[in-house]
C-alpha atoms as one frame of an Amber mdcrd trajectory, in Angstrom:
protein
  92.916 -33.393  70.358  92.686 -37.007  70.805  94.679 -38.370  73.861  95.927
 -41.571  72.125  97.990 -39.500  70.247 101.548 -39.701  72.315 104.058 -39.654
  69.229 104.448 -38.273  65.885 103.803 -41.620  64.250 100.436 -41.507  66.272
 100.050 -37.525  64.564 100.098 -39.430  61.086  98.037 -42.455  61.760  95.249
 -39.873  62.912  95.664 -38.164  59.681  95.317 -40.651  57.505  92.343 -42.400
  58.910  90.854 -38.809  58.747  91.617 -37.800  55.455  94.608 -39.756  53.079
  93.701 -37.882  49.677  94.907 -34.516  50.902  97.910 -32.414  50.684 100.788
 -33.216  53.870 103.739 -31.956  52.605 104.807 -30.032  49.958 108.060 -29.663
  48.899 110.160 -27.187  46.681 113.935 -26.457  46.297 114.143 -23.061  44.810
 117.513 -24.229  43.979 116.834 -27.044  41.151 113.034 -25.655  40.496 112.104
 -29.164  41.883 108.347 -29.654  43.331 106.992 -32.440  45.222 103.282 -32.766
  46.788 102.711 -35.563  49.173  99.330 -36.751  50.382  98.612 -38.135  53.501
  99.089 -41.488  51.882 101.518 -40.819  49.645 103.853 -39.464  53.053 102.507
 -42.286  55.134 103.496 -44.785  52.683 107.079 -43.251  52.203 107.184 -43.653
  55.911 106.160 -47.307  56.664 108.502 -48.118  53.778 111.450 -46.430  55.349
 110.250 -47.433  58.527 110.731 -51.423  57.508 114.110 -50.501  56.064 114.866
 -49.477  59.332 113.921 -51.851  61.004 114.396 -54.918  59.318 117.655 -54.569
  56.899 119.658 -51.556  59.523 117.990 -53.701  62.479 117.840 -50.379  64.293
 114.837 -50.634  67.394 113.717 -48.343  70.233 116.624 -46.560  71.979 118.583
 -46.398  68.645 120.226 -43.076  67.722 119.955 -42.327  63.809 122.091 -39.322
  63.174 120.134 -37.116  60.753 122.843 -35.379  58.482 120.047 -33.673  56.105
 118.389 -30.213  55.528 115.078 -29.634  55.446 113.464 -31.565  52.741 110.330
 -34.148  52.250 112.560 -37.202  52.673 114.053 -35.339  55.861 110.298 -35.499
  57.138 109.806 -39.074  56.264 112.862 -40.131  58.240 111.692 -38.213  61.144
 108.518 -40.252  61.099 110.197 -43.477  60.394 112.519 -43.277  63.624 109.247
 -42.391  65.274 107.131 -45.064  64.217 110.522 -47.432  65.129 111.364 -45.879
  68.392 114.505 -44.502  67.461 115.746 -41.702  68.408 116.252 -39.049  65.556
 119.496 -36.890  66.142 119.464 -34.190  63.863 122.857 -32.919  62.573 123.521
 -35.383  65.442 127.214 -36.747  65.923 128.039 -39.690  63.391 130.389 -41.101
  65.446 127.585 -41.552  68.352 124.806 -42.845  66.023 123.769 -46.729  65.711
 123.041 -45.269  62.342 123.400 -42.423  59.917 121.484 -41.285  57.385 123.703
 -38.728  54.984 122.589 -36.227  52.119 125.401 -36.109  49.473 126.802 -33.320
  50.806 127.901 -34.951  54.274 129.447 -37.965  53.264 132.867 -37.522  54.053
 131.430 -36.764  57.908 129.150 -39.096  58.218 132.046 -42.084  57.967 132.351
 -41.583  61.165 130.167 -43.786  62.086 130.760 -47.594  62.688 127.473 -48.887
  62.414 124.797 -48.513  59.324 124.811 -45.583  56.854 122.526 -44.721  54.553
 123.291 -42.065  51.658 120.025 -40.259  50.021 121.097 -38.360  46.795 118.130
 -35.911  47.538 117.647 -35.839  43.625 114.037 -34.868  42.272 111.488 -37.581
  42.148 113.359 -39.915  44.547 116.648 -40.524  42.515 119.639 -42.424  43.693
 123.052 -41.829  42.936 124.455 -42.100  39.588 127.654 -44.281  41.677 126.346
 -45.276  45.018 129.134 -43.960  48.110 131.364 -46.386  48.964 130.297 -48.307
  52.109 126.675 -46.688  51.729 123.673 -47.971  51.082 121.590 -46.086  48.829
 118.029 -45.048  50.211 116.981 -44.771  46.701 117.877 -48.578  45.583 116.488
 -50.029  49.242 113.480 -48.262  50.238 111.050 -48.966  46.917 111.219 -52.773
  47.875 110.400 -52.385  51.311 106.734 -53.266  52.562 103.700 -50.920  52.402
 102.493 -51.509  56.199 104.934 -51.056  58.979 104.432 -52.837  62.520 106.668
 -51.972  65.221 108.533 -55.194  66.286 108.173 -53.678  70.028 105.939 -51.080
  71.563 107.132 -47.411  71.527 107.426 -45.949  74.430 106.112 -41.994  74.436
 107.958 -40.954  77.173 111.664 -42.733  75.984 113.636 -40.014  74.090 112.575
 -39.525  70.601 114.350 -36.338  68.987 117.495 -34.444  69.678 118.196 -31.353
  67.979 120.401 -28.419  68.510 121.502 -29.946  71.818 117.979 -30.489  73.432
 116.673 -33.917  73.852 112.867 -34.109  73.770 110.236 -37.558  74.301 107.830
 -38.423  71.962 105.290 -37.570  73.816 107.021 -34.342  74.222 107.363 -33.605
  70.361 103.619 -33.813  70.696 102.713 -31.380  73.422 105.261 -28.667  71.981
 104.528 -29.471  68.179 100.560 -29.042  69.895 101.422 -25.649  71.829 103.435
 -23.753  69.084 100.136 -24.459  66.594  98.638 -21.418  67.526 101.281 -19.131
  67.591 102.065 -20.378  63.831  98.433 -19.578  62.975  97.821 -23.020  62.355
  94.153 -22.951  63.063  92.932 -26.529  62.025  92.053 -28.753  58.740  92.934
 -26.396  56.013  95.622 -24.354  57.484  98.710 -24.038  54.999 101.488 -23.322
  56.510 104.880 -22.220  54.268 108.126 -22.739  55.823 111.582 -21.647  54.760
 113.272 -22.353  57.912 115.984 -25.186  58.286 115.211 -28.101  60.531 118.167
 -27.717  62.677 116.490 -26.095  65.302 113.395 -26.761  67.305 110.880 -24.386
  65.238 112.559 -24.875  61.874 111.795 -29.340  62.458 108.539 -28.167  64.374
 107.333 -25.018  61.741 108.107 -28.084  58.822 106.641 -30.758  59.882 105.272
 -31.385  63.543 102.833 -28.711  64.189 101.367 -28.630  60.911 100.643 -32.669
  61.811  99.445 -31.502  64.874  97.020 -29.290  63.845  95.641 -31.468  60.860
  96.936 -28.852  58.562  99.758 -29.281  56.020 103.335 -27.721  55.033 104.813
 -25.501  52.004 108.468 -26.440  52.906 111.024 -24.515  50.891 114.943 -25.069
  50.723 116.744 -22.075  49.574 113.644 -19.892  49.756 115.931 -17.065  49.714
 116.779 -17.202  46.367 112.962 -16.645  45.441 111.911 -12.883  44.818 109.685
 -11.110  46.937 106.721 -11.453  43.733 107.636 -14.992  43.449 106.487 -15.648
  46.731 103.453 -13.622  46.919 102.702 -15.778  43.574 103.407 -19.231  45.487
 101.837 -17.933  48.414  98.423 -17.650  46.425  98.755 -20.546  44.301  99.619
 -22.644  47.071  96.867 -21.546  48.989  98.984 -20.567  52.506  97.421 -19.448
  55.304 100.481 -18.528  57.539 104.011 -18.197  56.561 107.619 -18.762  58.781
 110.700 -17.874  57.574
């Protein structure tokens, strides 16, 4: 445990001075047969990248409510830890109509108009792809984020203890993400470097968001994150299980 570590975006900057070649997040839809590994690097550089977009072209800073209309999916996670590394505050399947900003999958367009300021439409296609017709009054993550810089700097200190994450109705600090994401490691048998954990849960709760994507960082470990795991067969799974080397499962 290192006690500079008061946010998420401090989680990640840990874990890639410690080790950027290895696995972070891996990602499959069992709907599309789509696949995605992340390294350390790979995620971190997703996030600074998204963190500049942010920043700089939604001009969203600390305090900021980004209304998180996604499910659980890698570039779910890298929004997560661009609010973080911003300041914002990440409200998951938040209120549009509350938000400074939204960020939309393409299924929650039509609700995430509700909001006055910024919005920001991901198609959630594999490999990154944006829309064939970008929404109407949208921008598309896909076009923006590639141009964005590889190295993000906060334009103003982050405070750990100013609101970071709401989710199903609970409002947590940074530094609070950290202690809990810390505390449930253990009970996830998430043991250290190495663990593997595979989760199928949703991230619209506490333990889906912290099963997929905080404790794993917490622990140095790394995620198997799986939408629509339930339409994967029992031997399937066993099969992914081994060949993706898990050491503890949730779903």
């Amino acid at each position: 445990m290192n006690a500079t570590e008061r946010t998420p975006a401090d989680l990640l900057g840990s874990a890639l001075a410690a080790d950027p070649g290895r696995p972070l997040v891996t990602f499959y839809d069992d709907a599309t047969g789509e696949r995605v590994e992340l390294s350390v690097a790979t995620f971190a550089n997703w996030v600074a990248k998204t963190a500049n977009l942010l920043q700089g072209d939604l001009a969203a800073g600390p305090g900021d409510r980004v209304a998180l209309l996604l499910p659980a999916h890698w570039q779910t996670a890298v929004w997560l830890l661009a609010c973080a590394s911003v300041g914002a505050v990440a409200d998951v399947c938040g209120d549009p109509a509350a938000a400074d900003v939204v960020v939309s999958g393409p299924d929650t367009l039509d609700a995430a108009r509700a909001c006055s300021g910024e919005r920001v439409a991901l198609a959630l296609r594999p490999l990154g792809g944006r829309f064939p017709q970008p929404p109407e009054g949208f921008v598309d993550y896909a076009v923006e984020v590639p141009g964005q810089g590889d190295r993000f700097a906060p334009f103003a200190p982050v405070d750990p203890e100013q609101p970071g994450l709401i989710v199903a109705g609970a409002e947590y600090t940074a530094a609070e993400v950290v202690e809990r994401a810390r505390a449930d490691a253990p009970d996830l048998d998430l043991t250290g470097p190495g663990s593997r954990l595979l989760s199928g849960l949703p991230y619209d709760t506490w333990e889906g968001l912290s099963a997929g994507l905080y404790a794993p960082l917490a622990a140095g470990g790394s995620v198997v994150l799986c939408r629509h795991l339930d339409r994967l067969g029992e031997e399937s799974l066993a099969k992914r299980i081994e060949t993706e080397r898990v050491t503890a499962t949730a779903r």
